[in-house]
GUTORZA-183131 format. One record per residue (C-alpha): residue number from 1; residue in one letter; x, y, z. Coordinates in steps of 0.5 Angstrom, whole numbers. Layout:
REM residues N
SITE lummar kolpa     x     y     z
SITE    NUM     A     X     Y     Z
...
REM end
This chain:
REM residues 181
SITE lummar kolpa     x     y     z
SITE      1     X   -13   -83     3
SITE      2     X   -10   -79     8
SITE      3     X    -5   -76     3
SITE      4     X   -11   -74    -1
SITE      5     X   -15   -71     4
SITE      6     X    -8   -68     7
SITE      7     X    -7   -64     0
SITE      8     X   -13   -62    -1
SITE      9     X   -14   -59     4
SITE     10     X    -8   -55     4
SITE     11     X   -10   -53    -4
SITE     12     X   -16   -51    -1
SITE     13     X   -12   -47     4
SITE     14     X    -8   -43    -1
SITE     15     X   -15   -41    -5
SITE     16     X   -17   -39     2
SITE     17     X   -11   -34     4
SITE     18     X   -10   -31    -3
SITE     19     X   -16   -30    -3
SITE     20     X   -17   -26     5
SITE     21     X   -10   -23     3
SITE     22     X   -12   -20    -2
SITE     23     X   -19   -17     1
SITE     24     X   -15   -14     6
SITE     25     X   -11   -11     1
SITE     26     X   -17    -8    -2
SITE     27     X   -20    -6     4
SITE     28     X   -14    -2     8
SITE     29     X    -8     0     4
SITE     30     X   -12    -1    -3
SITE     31     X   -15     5    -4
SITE     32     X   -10    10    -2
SITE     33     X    -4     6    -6
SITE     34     X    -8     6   -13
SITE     35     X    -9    14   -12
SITE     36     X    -2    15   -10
SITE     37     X     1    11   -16
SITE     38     X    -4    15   -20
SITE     39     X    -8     9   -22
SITE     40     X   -13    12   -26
SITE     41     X   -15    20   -28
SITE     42     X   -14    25   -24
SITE     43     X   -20    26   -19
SITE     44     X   -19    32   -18
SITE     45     X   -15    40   -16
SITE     46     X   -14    42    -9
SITE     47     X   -11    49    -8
SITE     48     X    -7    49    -3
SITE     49     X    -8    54     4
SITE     50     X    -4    52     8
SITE     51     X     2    46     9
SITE     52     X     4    43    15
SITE     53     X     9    38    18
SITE     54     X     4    32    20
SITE     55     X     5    27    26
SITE     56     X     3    20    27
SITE     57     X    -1    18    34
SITE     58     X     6    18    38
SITE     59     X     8    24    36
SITE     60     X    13    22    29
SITE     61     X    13    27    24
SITE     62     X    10    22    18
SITE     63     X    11    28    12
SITE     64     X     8    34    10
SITE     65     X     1    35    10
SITE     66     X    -4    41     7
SITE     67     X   -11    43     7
SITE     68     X   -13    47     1
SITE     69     X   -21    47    -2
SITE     70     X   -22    41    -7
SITE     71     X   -25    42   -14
SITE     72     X   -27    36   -17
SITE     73     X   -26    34   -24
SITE     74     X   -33    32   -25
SITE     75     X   -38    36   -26
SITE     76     X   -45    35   -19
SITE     77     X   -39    33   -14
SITE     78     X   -39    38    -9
SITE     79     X   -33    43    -8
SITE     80     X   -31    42    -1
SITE     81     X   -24    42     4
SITE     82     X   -20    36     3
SITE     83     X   -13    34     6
SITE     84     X    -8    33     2
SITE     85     X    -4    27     5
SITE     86     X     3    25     5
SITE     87     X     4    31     0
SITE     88     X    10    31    -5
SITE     89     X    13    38    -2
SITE     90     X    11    44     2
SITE     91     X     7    48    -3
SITE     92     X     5    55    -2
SITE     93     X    -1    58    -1
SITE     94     X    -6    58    -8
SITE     95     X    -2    53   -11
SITE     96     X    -7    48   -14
SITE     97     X    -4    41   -14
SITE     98     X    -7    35   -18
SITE     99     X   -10    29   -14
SITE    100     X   -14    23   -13
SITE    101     X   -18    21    -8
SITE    102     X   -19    15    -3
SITE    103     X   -24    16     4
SITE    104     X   -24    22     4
SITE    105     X   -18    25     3
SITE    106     X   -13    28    -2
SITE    107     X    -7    24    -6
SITE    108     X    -1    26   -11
SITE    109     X     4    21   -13
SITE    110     X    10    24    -7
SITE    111     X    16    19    -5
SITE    112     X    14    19     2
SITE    113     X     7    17     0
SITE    114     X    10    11    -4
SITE    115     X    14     8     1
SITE    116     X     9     9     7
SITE    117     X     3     6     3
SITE    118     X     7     1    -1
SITE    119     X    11    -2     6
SITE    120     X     4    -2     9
SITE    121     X     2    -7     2
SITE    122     X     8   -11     2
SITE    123     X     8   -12     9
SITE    124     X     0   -15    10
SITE    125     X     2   -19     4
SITE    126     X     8   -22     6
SITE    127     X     6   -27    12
SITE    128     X     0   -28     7
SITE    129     X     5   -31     2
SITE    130     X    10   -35     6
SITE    131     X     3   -38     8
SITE    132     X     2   -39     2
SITE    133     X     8   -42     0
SITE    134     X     9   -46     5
SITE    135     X     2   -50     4
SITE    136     X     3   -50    -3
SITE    137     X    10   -54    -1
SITE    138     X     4   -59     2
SITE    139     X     0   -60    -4
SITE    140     X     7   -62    -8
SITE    141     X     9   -67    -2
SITE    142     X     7   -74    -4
SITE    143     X     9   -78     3
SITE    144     X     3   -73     7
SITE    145     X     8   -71    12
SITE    146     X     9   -63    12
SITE    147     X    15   -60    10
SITE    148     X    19   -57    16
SITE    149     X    17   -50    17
SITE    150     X    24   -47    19
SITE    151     X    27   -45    11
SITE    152     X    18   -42    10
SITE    153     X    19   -38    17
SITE    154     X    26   -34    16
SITE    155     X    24   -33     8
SITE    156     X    18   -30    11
SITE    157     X    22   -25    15
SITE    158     X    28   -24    10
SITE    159     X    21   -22     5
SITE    160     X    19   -17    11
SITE    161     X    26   -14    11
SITE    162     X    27   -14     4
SITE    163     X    19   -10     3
SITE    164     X    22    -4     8
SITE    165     X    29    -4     4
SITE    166     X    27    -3    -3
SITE    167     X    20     1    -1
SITE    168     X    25     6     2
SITE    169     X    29     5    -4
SITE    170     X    24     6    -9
SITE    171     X    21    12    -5
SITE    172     X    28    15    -5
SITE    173     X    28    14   -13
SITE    174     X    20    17   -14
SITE    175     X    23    23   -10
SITE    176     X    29    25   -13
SITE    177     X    24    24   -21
SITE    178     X    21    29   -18
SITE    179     X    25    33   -15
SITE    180     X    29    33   -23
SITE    181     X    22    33   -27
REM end
């Protein structure tokens, strides 16, 4: 009765944390990594007024941003400023860029915008699926003892290491298809 009752509750466990890893993926780098990888049409235009190195809260530079006016593609949005966050390059004064939009500022499909917002998903997500698998390892053990945690904690720390180096290699190849495209 006790084995039953154990797996049970850690198939519950696997619902529950898939389920507020993928919330919290909705919720915070969601909206921003759909409309950088370009998911959907193109909102709208921003022409660009001015490009600058941006900065994190300690100082870090984090890329270029630009600040231009936004038309939106859709007819009885209003025109108004816009951001153009984590831009592809330093563009010109008047260049109009396609974007899409996401809580309240501008994005394009840029190398930079893909490794940060792409790192910051697989990093939320990691921890939520060594989790995961871990409890899943619960519910296939017949004896009611859990599995020893150790192999599930480093596979969750090589998972983090891995999520930084293949966004940076990835962001690395979507800058050089922009750059030759």
């Amino acid at each position: 009765m006790r084995t039953g009752f154990v797996r049970a509750a850690a198939g519950l466990g696997v619902l529950v944390v898939l389920t507020v890893a993928g919330w919290l993926v909705w919720v915070l780098p969601g909206p921003q990594l759909g409309a950088v990888l370009g998911v959907g049409p193109v909102d709208g235009v921003v022409v660009v007024q001015e490009c600058h190195e941006a900065t994190d809260e300690e100082g870090y530079a984090t890329g270029t941003d630009c600040t231009g006016h936004y038309t939106p593609r859709r007819a009885g949005e209003p025109a108004r400023a816009m951001l153009l966050d984590t831009a592809a390059e330093e563009y010109r004064p008047g260049s109009a860029v396609p974007v899409r939009t996401a809580r309240g500022r501008a994005y394009e499909f840029s190398g930079l915008a893909v490794f940060n917002y792409g790192t910051a998903t697989g990093l939320l997500l990691v921890p939520f699926l060594t989790l995961t698998a871990y409890l899943a390892a619960c519910v296939r053990r017949r004896n009611g003892h859990p599995p020893e945690p150790d192999g599930y904690l480093f596979a969750g720390l090589a998972g983090l290491v891995v999520v930084i180096v293949l966004g940076a290699g990835i962001g690395f190849l979507v800058s050089i298809g922009r750059a030759i495209l």
